[in-house]
N, C-alpha and C positions, 0 to 999 in steps of 0.2 A: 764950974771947972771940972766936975768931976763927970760931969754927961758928958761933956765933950771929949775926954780920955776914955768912956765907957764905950762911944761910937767910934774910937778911931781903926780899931781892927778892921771894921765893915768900910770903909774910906776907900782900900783897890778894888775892891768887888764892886764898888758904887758908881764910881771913878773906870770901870771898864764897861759897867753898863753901857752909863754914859756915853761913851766910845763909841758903841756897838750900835745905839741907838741914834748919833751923831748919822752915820756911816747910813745907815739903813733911811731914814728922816732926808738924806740926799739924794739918795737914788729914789726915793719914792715920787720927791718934789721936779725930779730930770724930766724936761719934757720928753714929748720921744723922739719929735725929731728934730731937737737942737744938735749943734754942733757937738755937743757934748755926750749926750746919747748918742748920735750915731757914730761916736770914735770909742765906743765902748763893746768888747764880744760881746756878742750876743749869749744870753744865756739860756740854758737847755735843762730842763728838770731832770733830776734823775731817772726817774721813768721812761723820760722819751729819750735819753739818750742812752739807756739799754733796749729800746725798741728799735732805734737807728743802726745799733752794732748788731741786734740779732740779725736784722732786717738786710745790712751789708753783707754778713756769713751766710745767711739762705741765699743770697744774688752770688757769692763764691760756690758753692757749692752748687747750683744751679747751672753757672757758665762749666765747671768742671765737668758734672752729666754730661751735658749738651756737647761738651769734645769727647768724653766717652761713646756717647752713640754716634756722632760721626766717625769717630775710628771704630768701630761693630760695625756701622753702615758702609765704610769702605770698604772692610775686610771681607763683607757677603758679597758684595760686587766684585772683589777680586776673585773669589773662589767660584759664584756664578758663571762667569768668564772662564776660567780654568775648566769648568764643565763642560762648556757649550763648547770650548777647545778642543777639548779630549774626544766629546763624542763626535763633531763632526769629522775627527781625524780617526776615529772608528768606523764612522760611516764609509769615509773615500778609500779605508783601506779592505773594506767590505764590498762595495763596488770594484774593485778591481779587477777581479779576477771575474768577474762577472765578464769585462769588455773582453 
């Protein structure tokens, strides 16, 4: 009587193992591609799913660059343009008075 009162505090600790070990003991026995397994997310280790989220913010910031330099690569074609404007409208007014 008195080992069984001696063991009873350790009973929820034992009692959740249990639990834990239930829970884990199923998923291990899931085939993989039973119905059961494949209605279950998929699961992603911690690791790889901070290498997914860096890996997503390098491709954001990647696609952002790549409109930064097309608007810099617009911008030098506009002003290239504006040049080749300018000076040929320097040239024919250089030519004029030549005729």
């Amino acid at each position: 009587s008195s080992g069984i009162n001696a063991e009873w505090p350790l009973r929820p600790g034992i009692e959740t193992q249990m639990e834990t070990f239930k829970v884990l003991e199923r998923e291990t026995k899931t085939k993989a591609y039973s119905k059961e397994a494949l209605g279950l997310p998929a699961k992603i280790d911690p690791a790889e799913k901070e290498r997914c989220e860096m890996r997503e913010w390098l491709n954001d910031i990647i696609d952002q660059l790549n409109v930064e330099i097309d608007k810099v690569e617009c911008d030098i074609e506009t002003i290239k343009a504006q040049n080749k404007k300018e000076k040929s409208t320097d040239c024919d007014s250089a030519l004029i008075p030549l005729l």
